[in-house]
C-alpha positions in Angstrom: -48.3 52.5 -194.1 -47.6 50.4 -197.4 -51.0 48.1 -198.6 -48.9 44.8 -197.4 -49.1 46.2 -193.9 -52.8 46.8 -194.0 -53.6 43.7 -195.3 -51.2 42.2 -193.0 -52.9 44.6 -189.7 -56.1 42.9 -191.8 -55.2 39.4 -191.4 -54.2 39.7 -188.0 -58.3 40.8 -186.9 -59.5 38.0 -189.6 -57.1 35.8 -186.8 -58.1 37.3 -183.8 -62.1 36.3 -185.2 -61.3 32.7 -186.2 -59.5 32.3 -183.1 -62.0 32.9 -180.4 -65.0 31.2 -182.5 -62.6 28.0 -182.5 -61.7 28.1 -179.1 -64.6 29.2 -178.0 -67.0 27.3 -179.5 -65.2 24.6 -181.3 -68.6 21.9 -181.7 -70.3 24.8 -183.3 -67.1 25.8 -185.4 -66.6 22.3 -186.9 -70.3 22.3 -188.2 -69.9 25.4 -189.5 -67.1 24.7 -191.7 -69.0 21.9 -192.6 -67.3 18.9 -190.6 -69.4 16.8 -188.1 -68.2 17.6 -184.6 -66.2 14.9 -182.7 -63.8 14.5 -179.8 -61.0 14.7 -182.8 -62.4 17.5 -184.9 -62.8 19.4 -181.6 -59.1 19.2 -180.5 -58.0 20.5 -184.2 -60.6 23.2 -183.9 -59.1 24.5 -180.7 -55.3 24.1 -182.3 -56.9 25.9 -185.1 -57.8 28.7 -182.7 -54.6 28.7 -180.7 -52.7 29.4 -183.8 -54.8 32.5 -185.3 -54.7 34.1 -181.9 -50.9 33.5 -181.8 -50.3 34.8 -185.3 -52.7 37.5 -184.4 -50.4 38.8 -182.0 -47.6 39.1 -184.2 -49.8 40.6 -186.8 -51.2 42.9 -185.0 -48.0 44.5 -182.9 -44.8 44.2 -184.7 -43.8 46.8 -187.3 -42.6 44.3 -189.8 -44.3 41.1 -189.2 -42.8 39.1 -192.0 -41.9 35.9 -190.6 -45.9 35.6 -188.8 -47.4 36.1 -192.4 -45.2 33.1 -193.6 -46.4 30.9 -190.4 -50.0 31.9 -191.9 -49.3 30.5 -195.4 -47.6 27.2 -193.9 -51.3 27.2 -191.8 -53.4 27.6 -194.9 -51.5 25.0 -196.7 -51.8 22.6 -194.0 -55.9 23.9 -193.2 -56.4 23.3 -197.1 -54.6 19.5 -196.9 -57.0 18.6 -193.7 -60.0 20.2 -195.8 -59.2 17.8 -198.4 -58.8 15.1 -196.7 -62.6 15.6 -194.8 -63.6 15.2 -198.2 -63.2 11.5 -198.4 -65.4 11.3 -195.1 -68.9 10.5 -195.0 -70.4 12.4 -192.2 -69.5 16.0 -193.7 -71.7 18.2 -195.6 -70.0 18.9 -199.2 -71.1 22.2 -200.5 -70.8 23.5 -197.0 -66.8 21.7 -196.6 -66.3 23.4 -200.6 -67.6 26.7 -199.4 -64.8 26.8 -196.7 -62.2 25.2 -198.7 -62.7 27.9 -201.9 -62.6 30.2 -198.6 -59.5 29.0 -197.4 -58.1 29.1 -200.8 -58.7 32.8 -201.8 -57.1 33.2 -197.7 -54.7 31.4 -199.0 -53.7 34.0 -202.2 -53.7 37.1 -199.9 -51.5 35.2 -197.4 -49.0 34.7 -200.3 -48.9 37.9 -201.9 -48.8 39.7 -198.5 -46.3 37.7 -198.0 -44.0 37.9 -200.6 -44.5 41.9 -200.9 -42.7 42.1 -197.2 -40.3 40.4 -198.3 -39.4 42.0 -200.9 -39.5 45.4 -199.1 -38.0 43.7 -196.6 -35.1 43.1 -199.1 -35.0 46.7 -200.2 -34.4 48.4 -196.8 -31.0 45.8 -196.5 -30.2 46.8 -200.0 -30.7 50.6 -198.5 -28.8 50.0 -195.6 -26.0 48.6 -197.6 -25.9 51.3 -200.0 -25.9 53.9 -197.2 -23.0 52.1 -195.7 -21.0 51.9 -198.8 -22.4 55.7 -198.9 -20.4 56.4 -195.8 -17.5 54.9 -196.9 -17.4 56.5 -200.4 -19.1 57.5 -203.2 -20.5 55.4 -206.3 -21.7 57.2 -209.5 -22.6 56.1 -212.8 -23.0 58.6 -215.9 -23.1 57.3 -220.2 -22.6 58.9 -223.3 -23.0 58.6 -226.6 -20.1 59.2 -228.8 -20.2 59.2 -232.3 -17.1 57.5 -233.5 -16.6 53.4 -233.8 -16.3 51.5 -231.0 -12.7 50.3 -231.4 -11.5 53.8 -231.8 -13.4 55.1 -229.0 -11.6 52.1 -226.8 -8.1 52.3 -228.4 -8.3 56.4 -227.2 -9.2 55.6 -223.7 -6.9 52.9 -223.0 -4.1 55.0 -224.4 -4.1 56.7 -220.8 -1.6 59.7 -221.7 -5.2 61.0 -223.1 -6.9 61.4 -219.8 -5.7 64.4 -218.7 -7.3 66.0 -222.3 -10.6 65.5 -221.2 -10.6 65.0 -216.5 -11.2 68.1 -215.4 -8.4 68.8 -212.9 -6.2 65.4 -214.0 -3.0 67.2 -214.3 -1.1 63.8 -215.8 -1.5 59.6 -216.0 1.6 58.3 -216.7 2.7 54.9 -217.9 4.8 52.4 -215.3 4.1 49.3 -217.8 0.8 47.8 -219.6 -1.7 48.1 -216.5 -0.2 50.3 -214.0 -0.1 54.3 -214.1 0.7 57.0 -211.9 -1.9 59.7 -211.4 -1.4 63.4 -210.5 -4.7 65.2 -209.9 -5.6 68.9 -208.0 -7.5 68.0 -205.0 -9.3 70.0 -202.7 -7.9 73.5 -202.3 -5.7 73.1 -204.9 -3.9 70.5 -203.3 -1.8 67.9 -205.5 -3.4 64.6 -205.1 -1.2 61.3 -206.4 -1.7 57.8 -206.8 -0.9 54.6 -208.3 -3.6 52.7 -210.1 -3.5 49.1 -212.0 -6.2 47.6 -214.6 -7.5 44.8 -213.2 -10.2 43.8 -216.7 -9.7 44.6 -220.3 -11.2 42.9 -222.3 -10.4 45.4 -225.7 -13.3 47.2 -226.8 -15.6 46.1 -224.7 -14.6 46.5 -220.9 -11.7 48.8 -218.7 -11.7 48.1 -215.2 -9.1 49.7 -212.5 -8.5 50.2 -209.2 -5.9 52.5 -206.7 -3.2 50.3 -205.3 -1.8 53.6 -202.9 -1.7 57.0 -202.3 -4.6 58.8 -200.4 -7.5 58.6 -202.5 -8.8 55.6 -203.1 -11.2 55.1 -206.5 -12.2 52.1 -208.5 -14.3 52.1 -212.1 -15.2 50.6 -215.3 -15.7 51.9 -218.5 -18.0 49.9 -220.8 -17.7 50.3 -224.8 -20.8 48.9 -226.6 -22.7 49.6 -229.9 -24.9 52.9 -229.4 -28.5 51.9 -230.8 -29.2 52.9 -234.3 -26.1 52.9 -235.3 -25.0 56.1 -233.8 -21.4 55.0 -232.6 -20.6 53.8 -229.3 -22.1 54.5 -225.7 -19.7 54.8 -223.0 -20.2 54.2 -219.9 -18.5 55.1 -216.9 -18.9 53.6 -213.1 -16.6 55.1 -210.3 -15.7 54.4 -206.7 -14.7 57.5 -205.1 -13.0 57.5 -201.7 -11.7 61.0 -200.4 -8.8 61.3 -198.6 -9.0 61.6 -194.1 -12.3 60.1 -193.7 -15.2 61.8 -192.4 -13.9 65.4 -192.4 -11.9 64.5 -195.8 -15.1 63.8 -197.1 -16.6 67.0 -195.9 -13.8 69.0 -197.2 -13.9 67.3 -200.6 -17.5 68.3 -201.1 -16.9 71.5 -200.0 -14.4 72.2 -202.6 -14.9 70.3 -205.2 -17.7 69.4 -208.1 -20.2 66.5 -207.0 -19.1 63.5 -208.2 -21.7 62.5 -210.3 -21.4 66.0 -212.2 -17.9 66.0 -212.3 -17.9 62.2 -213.9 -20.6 63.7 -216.4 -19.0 66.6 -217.3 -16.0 64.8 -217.7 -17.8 62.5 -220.4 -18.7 65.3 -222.2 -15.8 66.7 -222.7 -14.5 63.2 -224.0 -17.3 63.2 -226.6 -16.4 66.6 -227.9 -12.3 65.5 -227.7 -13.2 62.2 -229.8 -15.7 64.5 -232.2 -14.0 67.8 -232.6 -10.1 67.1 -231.6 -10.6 69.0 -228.9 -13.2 70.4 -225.4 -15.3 72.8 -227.3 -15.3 76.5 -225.9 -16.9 79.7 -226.9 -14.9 82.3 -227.5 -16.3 83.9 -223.8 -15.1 80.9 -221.8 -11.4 81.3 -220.6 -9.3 78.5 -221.6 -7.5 75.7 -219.6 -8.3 72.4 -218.8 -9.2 73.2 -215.0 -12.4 75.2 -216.7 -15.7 73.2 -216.1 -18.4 73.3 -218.4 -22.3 73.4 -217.7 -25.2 72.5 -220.6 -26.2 75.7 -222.2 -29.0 77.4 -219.7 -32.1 79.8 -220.9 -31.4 83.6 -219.9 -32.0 83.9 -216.2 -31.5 80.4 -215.2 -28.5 79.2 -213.4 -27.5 82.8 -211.6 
């Protein structure tokens, strides 16, 4: 249980208090706060009570109880105007009436921040749920690197998509059909042949690439972002893509199954662009086989990684 729900569990018994000694006892309540009891005062006393018990309730027995710590701030704000108003009257005893209202006030804070903490978590578990259901509809990752080379070279080599299949791992061509459509040929799962047609929808020359599938049976969308590394260590490139696998559910069990996660796959695909844009070409030892299908891992201690 998070601290907004036990101050809101809190609240509610703070309710459930206030509203028996109002209803209750509503002559002796009024004194008490510091009001002169009347046929008036009495009736507000008793609403008083009504609405902490009510509030109480909803405190007390829902799971996410939101909406009844807002009703309690709208009540402290309209407690704190009647407070000040008693002021003005002449039958009221003043440091008892400022007691209650500096009472009310500091109510008043908890109220608020309780409050606007369930909200906010509130807020987070739709933005959750969202994400899980873009989660079961495909797959978003994000990866960066830093590549030492200017930022308008770095752009001009990406956007010259012939270059692609140098660096994807399994991107077996991209060729041209005009200025912002291509034709992709990639190895799938199980060595399948995967092809698609894809158009840039942003470019805004070294700064931004966007795209998006237009057929086919995979369906991806990205960006690429070009901007000044700090320190003037070239340019940091970052990559965002959509990935949709092909035949749904059970495509997307296959898919994982048989090929790299996503996320590591984008990574290790922007590592190999950093050496291509460095060196001229993917680095290898001279134990690694060769071919452009060969993924590459960071170098591991002895022992690790087996």
């Amino acid at each position: 249980m998070g601290m907004e729900h036990r101050l809101a569990r809190a609240l509610g018994l703070l309710s459930v208090g206030l509203g028996i000694a109002a209803l209750a006892a509503p002559r002796a309540f009024a004194a008490t706060i510091g009001v002169k009891p009347n046929e008036r005062r009495e009736r507000i006393a008793r609403a008083f009570g009504a609405r902490e018990l009510v509030q109480s309730a909803g405190l007390l027995t829902r799971q996410r109880p939101t909406g009844f710590v807002w009703s309690r701030v709208v009540g402290d704000l309209v407690d704190l105007t009647l407070l000040g108003r008693a002021f003005t009257a002449k039958d009221v005893d003043r440091d008892r009436l400022r007691r209650t209202f500096n009472a009310v006030l500091g109510t008043t804070g908890v109220d608020l921040y309780t409050a606007v903490r369930m909200t906010a978590g509130a807020g987070q578990r739709r933005a959750m749920r969202k994400r899980e259901a873009e989660g079961r509809r495909g797959v978003t990752v994000t990866n960066a690197v830093t590549v030492d080379k200017p930022r308008e070279e770095v752009y001009r080599f990406w956007r010259d998509f012939k270059n692609l299949p140098r660096f994807m791992v399994n991107v077996e061509d991209v060729a041209a059909m005009g200025e912002r459509r291509t034709h992709w040929k990639v190895r799938g799962p199980l060595g399948r042949t995967v092809e698609w047609d894809a158009e840039v929808v942003e470019d805004r020359p070294n700064e931004l690439l966007a795209w998006r599938t237009t057929g086919g049976a995979v369906g991806n969308a990205g960006t690429v972002r070009f901007e000044p590394a700090p320190g003037d260590r070239g340019t940091e490139v970052t990559v965002e893509l959509e990935y949709r696998p092909p035949g749904g559910p059970v495509g997307a069990t296959v898919a994982k199954l048989f090929s790299p996660v996503p996320s590591e796959l984008n990574a290790e695909n922007l590592r190999r662009f950093k050496q291509v844009m460095e060196t001229g070409e993917v680095v290898r030892s001279d134990a690694t086989m060769a071919g452009p299908s060969i993924r590459q891992r960071p170098a591991q201690p002895p022992g690790e990684g087996r």
